[in-house]
C-alpha positions as CSV (number, residue, x, y, z in Angstrom):
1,X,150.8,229.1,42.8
2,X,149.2,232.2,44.0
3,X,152.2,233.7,46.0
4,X,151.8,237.7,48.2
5,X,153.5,239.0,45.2
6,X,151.5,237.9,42.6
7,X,148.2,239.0,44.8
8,X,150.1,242.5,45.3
9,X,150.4,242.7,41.7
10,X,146.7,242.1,41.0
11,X,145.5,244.5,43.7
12,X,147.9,247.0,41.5
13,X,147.0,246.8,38.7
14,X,143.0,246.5,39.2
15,X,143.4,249.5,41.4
16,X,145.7,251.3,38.0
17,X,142.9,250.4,35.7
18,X,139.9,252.1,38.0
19,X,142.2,255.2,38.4
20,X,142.6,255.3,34.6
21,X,138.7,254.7,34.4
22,X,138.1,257.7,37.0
23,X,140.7,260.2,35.2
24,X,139.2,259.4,31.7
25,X,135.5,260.0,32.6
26,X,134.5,256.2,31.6
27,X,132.9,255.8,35.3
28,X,130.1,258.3,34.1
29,X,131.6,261.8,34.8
30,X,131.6,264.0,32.2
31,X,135.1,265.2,30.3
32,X,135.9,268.7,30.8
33,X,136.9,268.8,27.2
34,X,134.6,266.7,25.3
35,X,131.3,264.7,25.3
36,X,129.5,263.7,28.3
37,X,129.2,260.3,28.6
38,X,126.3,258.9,29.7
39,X,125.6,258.8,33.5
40,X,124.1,255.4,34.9
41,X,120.8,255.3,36.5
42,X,120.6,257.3,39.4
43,X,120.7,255.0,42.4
44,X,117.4,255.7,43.7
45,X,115.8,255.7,40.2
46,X,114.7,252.0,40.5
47,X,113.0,252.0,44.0
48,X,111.0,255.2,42.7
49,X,110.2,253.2,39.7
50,X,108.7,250.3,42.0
51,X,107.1,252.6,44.5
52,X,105.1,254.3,41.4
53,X,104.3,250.7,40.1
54,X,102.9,249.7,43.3
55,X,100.7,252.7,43.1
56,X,99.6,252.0,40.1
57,X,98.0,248.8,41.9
58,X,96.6,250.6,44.7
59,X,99.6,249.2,47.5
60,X,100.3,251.9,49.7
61,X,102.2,250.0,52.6
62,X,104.5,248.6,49.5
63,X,105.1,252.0,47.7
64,X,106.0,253.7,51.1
65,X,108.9,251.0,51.6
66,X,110.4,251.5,48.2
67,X,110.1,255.1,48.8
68,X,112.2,254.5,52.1
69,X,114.5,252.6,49.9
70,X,114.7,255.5,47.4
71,X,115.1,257.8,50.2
72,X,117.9,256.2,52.0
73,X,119.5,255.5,48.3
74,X,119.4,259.3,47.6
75,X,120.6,260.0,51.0
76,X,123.8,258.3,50.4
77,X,124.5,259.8,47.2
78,X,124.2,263.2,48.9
79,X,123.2,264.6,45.0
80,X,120.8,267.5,45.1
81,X,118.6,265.6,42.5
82,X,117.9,262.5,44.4
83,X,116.8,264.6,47.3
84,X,114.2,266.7,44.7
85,X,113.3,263.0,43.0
86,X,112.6,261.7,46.8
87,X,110.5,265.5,47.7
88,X,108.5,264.8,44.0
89,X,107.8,261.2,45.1
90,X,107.0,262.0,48.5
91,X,103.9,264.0,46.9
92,X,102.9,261.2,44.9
93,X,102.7,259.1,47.8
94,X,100.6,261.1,49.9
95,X,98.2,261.9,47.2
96,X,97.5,258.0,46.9
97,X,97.7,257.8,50.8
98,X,94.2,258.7,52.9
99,X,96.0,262.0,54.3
100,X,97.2,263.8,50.8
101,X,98.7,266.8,53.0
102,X,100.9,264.5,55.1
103,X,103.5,264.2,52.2
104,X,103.9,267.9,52.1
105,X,106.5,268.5,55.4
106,X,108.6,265.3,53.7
107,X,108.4,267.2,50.3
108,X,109.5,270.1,52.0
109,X,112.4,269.0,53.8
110,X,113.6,267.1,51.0
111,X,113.4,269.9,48.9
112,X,115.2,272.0,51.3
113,X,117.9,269.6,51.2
114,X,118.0,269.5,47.3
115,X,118.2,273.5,47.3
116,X,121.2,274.2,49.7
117,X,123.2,270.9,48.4
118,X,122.5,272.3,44.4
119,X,123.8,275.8,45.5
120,X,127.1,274.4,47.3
121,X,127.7,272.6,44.2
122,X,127.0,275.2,42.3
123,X,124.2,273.9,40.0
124,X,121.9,276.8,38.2
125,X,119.9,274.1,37.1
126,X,119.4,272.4,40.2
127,X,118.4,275.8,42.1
128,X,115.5,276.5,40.0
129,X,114.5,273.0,39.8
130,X,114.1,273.2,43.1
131,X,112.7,276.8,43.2
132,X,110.1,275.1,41.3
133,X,109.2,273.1,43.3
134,X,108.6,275.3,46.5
135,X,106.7,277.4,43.7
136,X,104.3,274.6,43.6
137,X,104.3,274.7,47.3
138,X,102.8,277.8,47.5
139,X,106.2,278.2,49.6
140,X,106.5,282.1,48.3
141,X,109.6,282.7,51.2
142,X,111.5,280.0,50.1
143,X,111.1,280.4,46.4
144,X,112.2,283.7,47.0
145,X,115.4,282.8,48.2
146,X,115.7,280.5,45.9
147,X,115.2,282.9,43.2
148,X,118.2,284.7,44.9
149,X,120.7,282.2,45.1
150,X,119.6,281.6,41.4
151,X,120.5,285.1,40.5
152,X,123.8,284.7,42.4
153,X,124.8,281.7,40.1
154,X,123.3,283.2,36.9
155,X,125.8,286.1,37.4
156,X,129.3,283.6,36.8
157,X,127.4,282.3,33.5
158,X,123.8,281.4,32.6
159,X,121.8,280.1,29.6
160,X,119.2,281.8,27.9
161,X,116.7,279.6,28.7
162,X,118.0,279.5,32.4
163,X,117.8,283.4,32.6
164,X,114.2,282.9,31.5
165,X,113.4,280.3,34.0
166,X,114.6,283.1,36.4
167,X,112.5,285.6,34.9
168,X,109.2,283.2,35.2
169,X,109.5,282.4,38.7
170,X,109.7,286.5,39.3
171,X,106.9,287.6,37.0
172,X,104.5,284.9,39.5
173,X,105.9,285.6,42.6
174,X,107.3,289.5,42.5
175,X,110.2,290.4,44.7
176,X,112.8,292.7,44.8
177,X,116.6,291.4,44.7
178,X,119.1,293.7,45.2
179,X,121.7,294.5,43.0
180,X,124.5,293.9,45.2
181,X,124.0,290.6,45.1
């Protein structure tokens, strides 16, 4: 007989063994101390998957809905990469569409939105990801600052390979960054 006690009990200890899951790292985050473990898909992964598919084929009107879907799927997991993943796909779509310019505002935005949410969480990697991208953009103002907030997180630790993805984007685009910054 299923009594409020033994229901109390089962909310308790489902509710221990995902707070045990979320301490350990097992929900995907990685230890501080040890390995990372393996992150699941990204949640906007699969509708960017399906909107490239139905490119593939030549359906516009059905890409554009999975890129909504991948949009409002990287929207809610407010993570600078979904909003870059969105930005990249956003291209892709107006390339295929009649209008290959109109995807460039949408890129633009999204990008935006990737840079200032990788710099609050303090991800190197994600700045100059995204510097990247406005470097493709021709966006010389933005990469700029992007380069800048770069430099800003190189200086509490950066990889060699990070320092010379910060060294690239100057030697195309030269600008000055003060040192007391």
């Amino acid at each position: 007989m299923l009594t409020g006690r033994t229901v109390g009990a089962v909310v308790g200890g489902v509710g221990l063994m995902l707070s045990s899951a979320l301490a350990s790292g097992a929900a995907g985050i990685p230890a501080a101390d040890g390995p990372a473990v393996s992150q699941p898909a990204a949640p906007w992964a699969g509708h960017l998957a399906a909107m490239d598919q139905a490119l593939k084929v030549g359906n516009v009107a059905a890409a554009q809905s999975a890129w909504r879907d991948a949009y409002g799927a990287a929207l809610g997991s407010r993570r600078w990469d979904g909003f870059a993943e969105t930005g990249d796909a956003a291209l892709r779509l107006g390339r295929a569409s009649a209008s290959p310019a109109a995807g460039v505002p949408r890129a633009r935005d999204l990008y935006l939105s990737a840079l200032f949410r990788a710099r609050d969480t303090g991800s190197l990697d994600g700045v100059l990801r995204v510097a990247g991208s406005f470097h493709a953009l021709g966006d010389r103002d933005v990469t700029a600052q992007a380069v800048r907030m770069a430099h800003r997180l190189a200086a509490r630790g950066a990889t060699p390979s990070q320092r010379a993805q910060i060294a690239a984007l100057i030697a195309d685009r030269p600008i000055t960054i003060p040192a007391d910054i």
